[in-house]
MDTraj code that builds the backbone (N, CA, C; nanometers):
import mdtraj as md
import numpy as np

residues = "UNK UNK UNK UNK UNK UNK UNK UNK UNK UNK UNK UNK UNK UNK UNK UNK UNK UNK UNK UNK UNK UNK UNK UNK UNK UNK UNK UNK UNK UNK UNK UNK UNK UNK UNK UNK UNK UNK UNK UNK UNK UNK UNK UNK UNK UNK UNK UNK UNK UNK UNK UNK UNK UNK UNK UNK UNK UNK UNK UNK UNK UNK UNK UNK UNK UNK UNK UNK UNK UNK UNK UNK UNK UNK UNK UNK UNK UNK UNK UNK UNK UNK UNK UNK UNK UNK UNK UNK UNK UNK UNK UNK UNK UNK UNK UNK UNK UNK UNK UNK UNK UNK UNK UNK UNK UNK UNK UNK UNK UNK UNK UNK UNK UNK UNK UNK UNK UNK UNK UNK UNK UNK UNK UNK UNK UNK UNK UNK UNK UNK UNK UNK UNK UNK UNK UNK UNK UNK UNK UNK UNK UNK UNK UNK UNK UNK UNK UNK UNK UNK".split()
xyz = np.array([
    [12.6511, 11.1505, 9.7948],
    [12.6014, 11.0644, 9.6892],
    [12.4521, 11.0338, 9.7088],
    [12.4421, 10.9753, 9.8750],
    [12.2518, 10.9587, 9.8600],
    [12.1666, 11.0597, 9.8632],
    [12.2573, 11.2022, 9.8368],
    [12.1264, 11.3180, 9.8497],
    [12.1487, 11.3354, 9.7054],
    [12.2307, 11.3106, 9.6144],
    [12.1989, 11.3865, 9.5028],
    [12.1180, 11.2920, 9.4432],
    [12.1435, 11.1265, 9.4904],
    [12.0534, 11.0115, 9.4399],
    [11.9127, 11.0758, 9.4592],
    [11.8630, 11.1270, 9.6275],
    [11.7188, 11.1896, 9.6297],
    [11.7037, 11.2845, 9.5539],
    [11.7931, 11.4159, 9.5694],
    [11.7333, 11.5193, 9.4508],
    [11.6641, 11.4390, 9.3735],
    [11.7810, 11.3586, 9.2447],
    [11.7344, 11.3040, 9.1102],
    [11.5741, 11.2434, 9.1334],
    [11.5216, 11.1806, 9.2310],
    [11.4301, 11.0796, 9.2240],
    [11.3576, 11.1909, 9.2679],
    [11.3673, 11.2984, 9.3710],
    [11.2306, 11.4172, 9.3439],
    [11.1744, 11.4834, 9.2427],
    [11.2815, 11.5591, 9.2330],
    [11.2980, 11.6135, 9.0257],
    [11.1759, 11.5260, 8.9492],
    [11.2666, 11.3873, 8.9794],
    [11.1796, 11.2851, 8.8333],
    [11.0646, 11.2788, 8.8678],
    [11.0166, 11.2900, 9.0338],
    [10.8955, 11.2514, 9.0335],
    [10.7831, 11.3905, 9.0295],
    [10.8242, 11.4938, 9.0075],
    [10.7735, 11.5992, 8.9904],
    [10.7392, 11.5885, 8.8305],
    [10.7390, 11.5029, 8.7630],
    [10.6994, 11.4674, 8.6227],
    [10.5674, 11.4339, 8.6421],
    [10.4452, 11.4736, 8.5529],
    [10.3115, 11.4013, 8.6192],
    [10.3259, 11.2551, 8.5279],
    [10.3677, 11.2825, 8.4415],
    [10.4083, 11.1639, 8.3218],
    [10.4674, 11.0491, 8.3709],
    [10.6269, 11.0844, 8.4340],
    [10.6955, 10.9916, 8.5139],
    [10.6214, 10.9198, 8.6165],
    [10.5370, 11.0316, 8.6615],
    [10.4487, 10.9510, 8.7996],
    [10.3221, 10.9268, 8.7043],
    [10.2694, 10.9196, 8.6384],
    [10.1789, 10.8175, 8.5320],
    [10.2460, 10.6736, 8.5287],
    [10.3485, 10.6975, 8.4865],
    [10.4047, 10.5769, 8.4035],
    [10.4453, 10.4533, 8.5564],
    [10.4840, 10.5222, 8.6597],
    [10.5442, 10.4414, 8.8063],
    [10.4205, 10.4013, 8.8143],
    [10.2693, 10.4810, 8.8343],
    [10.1403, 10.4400, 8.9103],
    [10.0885, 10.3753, 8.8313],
    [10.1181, 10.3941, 8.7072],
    [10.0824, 10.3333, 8.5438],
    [10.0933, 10.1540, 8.5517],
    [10.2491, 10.1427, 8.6363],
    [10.3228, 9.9609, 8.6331],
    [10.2961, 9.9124, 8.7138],
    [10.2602, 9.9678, 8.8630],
    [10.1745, 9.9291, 8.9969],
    [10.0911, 9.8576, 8.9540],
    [9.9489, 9.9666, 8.9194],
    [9.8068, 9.9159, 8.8369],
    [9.8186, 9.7859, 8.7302],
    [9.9467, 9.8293, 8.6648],
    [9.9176, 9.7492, 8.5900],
    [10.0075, 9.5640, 8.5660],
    [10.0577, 9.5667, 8.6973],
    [10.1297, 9.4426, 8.7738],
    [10.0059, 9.3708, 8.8619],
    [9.9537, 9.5040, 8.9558],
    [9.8303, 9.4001, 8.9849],
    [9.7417, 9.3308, 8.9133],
    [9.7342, 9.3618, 8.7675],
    [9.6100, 9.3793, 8.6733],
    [9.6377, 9.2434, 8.5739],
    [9.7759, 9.2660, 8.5869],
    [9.8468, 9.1569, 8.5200],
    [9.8454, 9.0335, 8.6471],
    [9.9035, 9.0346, 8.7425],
    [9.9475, 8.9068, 8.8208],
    [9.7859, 8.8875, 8.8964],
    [9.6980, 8.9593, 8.8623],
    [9.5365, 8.8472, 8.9037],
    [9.4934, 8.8315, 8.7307],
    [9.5015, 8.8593, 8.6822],
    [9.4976, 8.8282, 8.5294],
    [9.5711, 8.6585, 8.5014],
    [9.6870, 8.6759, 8.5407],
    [9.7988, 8.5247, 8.5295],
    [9.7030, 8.4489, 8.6294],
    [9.6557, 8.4666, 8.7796],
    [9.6158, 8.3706, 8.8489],
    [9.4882, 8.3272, 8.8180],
    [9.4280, 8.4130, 8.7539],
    [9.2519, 8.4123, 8.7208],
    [9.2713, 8.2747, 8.5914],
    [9.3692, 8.3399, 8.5051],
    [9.3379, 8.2347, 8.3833],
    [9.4203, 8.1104, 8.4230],
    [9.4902, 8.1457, 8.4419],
    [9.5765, 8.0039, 8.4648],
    [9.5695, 7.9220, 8.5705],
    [9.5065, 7.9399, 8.7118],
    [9.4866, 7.8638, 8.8165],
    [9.2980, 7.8643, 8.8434],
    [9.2139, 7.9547, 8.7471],
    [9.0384, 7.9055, 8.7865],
    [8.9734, 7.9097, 8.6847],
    [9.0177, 8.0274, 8.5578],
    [8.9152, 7.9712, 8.4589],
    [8.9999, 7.8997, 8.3209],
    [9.1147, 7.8589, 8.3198],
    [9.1916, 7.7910, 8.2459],
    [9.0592, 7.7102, 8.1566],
    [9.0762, 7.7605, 8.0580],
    [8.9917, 7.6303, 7.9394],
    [8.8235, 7.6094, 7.9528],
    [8.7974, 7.7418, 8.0061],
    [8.6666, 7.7121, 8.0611],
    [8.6071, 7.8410, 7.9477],
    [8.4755, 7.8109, 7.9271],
    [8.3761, 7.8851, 7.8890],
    [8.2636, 7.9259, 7.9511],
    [8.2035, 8.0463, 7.9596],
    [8.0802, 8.0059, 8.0225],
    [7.9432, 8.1089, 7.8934],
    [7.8494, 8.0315, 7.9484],
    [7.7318, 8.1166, 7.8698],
    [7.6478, 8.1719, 7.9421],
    [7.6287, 8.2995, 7.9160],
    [7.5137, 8.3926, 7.9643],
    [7.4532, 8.4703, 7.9004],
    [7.3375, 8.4683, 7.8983],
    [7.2221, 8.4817, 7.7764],
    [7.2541, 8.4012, 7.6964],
    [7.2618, 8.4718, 7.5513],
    [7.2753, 8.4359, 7.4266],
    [7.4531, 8.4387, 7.3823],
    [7.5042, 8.4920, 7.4722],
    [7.6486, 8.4802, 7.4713],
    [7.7451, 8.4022, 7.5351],
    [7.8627, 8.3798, 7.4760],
    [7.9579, 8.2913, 7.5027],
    [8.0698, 8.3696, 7.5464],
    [8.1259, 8.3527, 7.6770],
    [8.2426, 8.4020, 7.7260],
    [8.3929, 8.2937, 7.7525],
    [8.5010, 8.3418, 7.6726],
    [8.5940, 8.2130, 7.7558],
    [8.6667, 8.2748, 7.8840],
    [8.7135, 8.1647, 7.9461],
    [8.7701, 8.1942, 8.0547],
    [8.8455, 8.3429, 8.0498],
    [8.9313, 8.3621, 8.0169],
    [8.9927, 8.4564, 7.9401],
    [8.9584, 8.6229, 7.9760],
    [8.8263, 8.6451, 7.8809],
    [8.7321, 8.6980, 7.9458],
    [8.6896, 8.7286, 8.0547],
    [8.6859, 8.6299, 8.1210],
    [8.6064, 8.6663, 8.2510],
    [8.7373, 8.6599, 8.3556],
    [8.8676, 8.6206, 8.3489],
    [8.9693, 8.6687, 8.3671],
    [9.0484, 8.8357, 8.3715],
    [9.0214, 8.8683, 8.2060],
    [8.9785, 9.0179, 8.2201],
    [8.8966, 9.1200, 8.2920],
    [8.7918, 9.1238, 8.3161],
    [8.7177, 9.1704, 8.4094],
    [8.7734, 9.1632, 8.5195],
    [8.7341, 9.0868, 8.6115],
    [8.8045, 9.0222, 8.7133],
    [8.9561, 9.1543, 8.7742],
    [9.0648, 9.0722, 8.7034],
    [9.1931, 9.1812, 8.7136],
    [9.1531, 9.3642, 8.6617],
    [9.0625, 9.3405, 8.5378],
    [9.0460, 9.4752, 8.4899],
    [8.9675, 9.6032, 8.6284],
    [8.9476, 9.4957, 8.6917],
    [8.8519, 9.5995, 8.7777],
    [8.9129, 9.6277, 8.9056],
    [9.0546, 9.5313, 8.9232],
    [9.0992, 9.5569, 9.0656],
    [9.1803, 9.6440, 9.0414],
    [9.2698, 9.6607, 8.8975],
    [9.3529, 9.7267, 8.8097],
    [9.3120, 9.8879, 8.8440],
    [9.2003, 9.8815, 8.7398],
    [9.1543, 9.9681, 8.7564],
    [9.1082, 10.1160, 8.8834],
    [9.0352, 10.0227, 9.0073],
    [9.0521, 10.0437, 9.1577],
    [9.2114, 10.0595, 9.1569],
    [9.3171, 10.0132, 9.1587],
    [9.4719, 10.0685, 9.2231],
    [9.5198, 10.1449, 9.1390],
    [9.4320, 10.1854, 9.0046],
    [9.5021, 10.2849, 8.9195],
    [9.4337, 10.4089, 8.9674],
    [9.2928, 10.4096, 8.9876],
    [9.2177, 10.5741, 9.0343],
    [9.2651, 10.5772, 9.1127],
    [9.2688, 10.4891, 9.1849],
    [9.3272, 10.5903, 9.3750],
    [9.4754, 10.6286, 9.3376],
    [9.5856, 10.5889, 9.2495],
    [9.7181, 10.6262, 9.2694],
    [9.7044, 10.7313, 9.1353],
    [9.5969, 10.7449, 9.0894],
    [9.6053, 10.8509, 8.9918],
    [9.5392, 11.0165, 9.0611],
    [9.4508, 10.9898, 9.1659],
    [9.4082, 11.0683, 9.1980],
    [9.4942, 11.1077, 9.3066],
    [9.5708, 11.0632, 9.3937],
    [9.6701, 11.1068, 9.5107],
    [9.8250, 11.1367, 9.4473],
    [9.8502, 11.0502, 9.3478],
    [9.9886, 11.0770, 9.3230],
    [10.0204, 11.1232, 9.2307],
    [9.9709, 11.0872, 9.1123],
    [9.9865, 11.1426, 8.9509],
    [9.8995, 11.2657, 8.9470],
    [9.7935, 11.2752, 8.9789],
    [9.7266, 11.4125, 8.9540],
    [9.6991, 11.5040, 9.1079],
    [9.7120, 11.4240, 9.2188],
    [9.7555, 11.4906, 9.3477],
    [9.6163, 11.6470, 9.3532],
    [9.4924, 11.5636, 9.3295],
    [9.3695, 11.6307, 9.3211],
    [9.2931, 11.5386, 9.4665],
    [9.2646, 11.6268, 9.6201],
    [9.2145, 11.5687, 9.7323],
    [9.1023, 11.5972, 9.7287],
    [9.0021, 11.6360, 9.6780],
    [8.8731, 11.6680, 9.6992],
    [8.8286, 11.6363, 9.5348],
    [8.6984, 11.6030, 9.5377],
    [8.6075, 11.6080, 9.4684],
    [8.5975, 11.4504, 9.4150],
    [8.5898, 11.3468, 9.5433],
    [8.6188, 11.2085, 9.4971],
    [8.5417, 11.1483, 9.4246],
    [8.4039, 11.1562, 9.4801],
    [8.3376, 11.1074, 9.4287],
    [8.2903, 11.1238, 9.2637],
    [8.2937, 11.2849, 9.2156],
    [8.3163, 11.3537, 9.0699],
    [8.3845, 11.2583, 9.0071],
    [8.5428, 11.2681, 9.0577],
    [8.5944, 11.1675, 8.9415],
    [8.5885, 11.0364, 8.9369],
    [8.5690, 11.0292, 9.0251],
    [8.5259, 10.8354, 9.0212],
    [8.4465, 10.8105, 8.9311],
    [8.2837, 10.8919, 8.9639],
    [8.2149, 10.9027, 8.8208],
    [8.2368, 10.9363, 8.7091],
    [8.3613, 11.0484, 8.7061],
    [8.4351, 11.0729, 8.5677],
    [8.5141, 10.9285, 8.5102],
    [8.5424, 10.9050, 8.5816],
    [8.6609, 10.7889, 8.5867],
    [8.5403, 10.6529, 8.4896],
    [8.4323, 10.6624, 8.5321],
    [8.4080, 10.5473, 8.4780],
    [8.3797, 10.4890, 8.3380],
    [8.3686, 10.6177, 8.2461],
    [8.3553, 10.5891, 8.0772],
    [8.4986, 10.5691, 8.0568],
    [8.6024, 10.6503, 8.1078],
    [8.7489, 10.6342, 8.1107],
    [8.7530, 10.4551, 8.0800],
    [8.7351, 10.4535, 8.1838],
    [8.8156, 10.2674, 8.2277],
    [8.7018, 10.1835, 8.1449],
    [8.5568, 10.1977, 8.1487],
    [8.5098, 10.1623, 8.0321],
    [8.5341, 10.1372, 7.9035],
    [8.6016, 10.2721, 7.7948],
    [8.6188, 10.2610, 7.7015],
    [8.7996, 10.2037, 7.6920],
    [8.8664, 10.2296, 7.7999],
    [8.9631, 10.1700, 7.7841],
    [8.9123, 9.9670, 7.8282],
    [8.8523, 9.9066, 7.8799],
    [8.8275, 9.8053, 7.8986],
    [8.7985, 9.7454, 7.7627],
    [8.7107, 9.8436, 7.6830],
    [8.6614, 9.7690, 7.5615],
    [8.8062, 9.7232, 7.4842],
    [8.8578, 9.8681, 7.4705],
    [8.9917, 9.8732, 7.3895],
    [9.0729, 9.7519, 7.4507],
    [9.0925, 9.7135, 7.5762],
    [9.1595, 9.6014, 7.6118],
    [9.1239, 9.5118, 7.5866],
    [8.9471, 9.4571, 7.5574],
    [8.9198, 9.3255, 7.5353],
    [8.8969, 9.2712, 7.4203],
    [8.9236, 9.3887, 7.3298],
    [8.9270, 9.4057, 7.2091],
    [9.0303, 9.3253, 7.1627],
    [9.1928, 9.4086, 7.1977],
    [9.2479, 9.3719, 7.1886],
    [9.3362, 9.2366, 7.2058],
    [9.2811, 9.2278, 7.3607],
    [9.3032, 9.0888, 7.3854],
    [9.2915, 8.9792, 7.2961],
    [9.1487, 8.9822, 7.2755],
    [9.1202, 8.8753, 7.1953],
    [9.1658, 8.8496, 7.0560],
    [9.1894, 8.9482, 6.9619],
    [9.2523, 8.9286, 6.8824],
    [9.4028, 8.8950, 6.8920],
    [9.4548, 8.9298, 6.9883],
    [9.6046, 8.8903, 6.9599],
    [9.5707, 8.7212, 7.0209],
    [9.4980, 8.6891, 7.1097],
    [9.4727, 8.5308, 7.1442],
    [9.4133, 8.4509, 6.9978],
    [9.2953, 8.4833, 6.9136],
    [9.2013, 8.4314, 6.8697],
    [9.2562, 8.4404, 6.6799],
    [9.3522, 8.6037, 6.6767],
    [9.3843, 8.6019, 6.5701],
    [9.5587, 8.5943, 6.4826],
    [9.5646, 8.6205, 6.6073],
    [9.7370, 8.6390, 6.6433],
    [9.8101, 8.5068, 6.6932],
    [9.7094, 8.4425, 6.7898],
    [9.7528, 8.2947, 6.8559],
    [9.8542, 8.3239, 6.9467],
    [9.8487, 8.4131, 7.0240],
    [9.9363, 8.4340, 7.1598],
    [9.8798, 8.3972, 7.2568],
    [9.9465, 8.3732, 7.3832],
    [9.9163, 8.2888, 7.4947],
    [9.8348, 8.4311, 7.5473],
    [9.7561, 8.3970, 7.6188],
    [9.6987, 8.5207, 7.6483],
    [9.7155, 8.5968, 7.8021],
    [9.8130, 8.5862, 7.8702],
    [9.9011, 8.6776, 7.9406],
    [9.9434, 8.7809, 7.8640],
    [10.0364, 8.6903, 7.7345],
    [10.0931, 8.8077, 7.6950],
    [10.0258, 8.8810, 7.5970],
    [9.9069, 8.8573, 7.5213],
    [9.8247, 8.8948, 7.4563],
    [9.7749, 9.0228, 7.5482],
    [9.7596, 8.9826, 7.6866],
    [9.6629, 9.1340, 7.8067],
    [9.7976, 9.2218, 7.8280],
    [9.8681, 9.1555, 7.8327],
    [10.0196, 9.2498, 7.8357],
    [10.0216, 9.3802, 7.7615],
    [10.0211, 9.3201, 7.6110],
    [10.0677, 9.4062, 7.5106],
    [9.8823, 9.4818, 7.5030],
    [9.7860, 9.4464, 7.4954],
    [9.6749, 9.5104, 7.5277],
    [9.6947, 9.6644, 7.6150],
    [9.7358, 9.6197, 7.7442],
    [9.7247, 9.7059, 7.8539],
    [9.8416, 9.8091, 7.7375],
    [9.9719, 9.7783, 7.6482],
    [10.0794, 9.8778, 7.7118],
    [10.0123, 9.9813, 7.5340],
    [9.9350, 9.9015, 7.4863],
    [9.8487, 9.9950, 7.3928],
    [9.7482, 10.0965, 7.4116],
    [9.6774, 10.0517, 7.5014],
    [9.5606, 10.1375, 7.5681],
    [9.5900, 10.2256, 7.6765],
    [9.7587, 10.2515, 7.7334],
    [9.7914, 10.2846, 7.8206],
    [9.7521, 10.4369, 7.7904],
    [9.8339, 10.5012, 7.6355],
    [9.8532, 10.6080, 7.6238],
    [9.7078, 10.6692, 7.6373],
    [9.6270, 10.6398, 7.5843],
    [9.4944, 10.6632, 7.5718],
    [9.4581, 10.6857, 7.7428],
    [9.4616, 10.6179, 7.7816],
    [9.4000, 10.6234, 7.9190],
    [9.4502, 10.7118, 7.9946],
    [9.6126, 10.7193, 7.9663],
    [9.6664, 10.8883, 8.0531],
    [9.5800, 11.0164, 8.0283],
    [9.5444, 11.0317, 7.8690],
    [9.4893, 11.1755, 7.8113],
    [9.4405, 11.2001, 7.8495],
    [9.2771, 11.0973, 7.8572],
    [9.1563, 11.0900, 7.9218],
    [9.1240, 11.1537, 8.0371],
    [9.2555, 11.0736, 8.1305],
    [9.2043, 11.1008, 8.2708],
    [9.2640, 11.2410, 8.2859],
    [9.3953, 11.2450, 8.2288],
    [9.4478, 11.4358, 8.2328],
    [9.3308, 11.5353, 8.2219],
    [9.2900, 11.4802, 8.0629],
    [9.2119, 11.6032, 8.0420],
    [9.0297, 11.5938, 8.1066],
    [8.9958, 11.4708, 8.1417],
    [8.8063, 11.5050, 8.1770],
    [8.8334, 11.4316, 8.2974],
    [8.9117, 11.3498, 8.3572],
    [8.9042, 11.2854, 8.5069],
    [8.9440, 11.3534, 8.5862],
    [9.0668, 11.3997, 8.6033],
    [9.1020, 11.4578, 8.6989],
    [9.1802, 11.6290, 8.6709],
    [9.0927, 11.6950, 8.5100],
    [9.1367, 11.8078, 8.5152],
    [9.1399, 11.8778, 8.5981],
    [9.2016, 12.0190, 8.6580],
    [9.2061, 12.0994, 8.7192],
    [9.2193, 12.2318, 8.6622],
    [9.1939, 12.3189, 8.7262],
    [9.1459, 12.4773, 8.6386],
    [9.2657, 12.5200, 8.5845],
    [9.4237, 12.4809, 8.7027],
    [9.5511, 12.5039, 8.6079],
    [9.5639, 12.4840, 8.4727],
    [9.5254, 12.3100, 8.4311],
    [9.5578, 12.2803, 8.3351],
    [9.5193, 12.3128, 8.1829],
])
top = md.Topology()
chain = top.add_chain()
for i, resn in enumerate(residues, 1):
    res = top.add_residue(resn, chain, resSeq=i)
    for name in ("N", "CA", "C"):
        top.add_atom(name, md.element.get_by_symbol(name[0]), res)
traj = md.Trajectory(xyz[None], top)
């Protein structure tokens, strides 16, 4: 019974998709649970201004998680999901319009489901992240961590 249990869980993880989606909930649990501690235990109700702009807590909550997120998603995208050992530094720099334009798309989103939608905004970054997810697999498949196979 526990070897055919392993077969099944090798098999599945020989999916690059399946192993997207596992390295996908990692990234995106850390991204989420400093996201929950950022807004809700330091910048709860806070604003701040820099320059000519206004940020709410929220915001700067995003960042914050978006970037540690981000950090535990390249490294488990580059060792496990795309299982590419050389050329780190390349995609890191590839990596960074990636998580860029997915950041926008997240804070985009965020805010409207908080500002226009009126959701608490956990779950507002929630449903953010599980929108921008698909997008962010393609990306990195096809210009982050292509390989000559693919």
């Amino acid at each position: 019974m526990f070897n055919r249990a392993q077969d099944f869980v090798q098999r599945l993880f020989t999916n690059k998709v399946i192993r997207y989606l596992f390295s996908g909930g990692i990234s995106a649990g850390v991204d989420m649970a400093i996201f929950f501690v950022c807004w809700n235990y330091i910048f709860h109700q806070s604003s701040f201004h820099i320059g000519g702009f206004s940020f709410m807590g929220y915001d700067v909550s995003l960042v914050i998680s978006y970037i540690c997120g981000s950090l535990t998603s390249f490294i488990l995208n580059k060792f496990f999901v795309f299982e590419v050992q050389n050329q780190g530094s390349t995609q890191f720099l590839k990596s960074l319009p990636v998580y860029f334009i997915a950041f926008l798309g997240n804070w985009i989103l965020l805010r409207a489901g908080i500002e226009w939608l009126h959701l608490f905004p956990t779950l507002s970054r929630i449903i953010a992240a599980l929108l921008v997810a698909f997008m962010t697999f393609n990306l990195h498949k096809y210009f982050t961590f292509k390989t000559k196979t693919q």
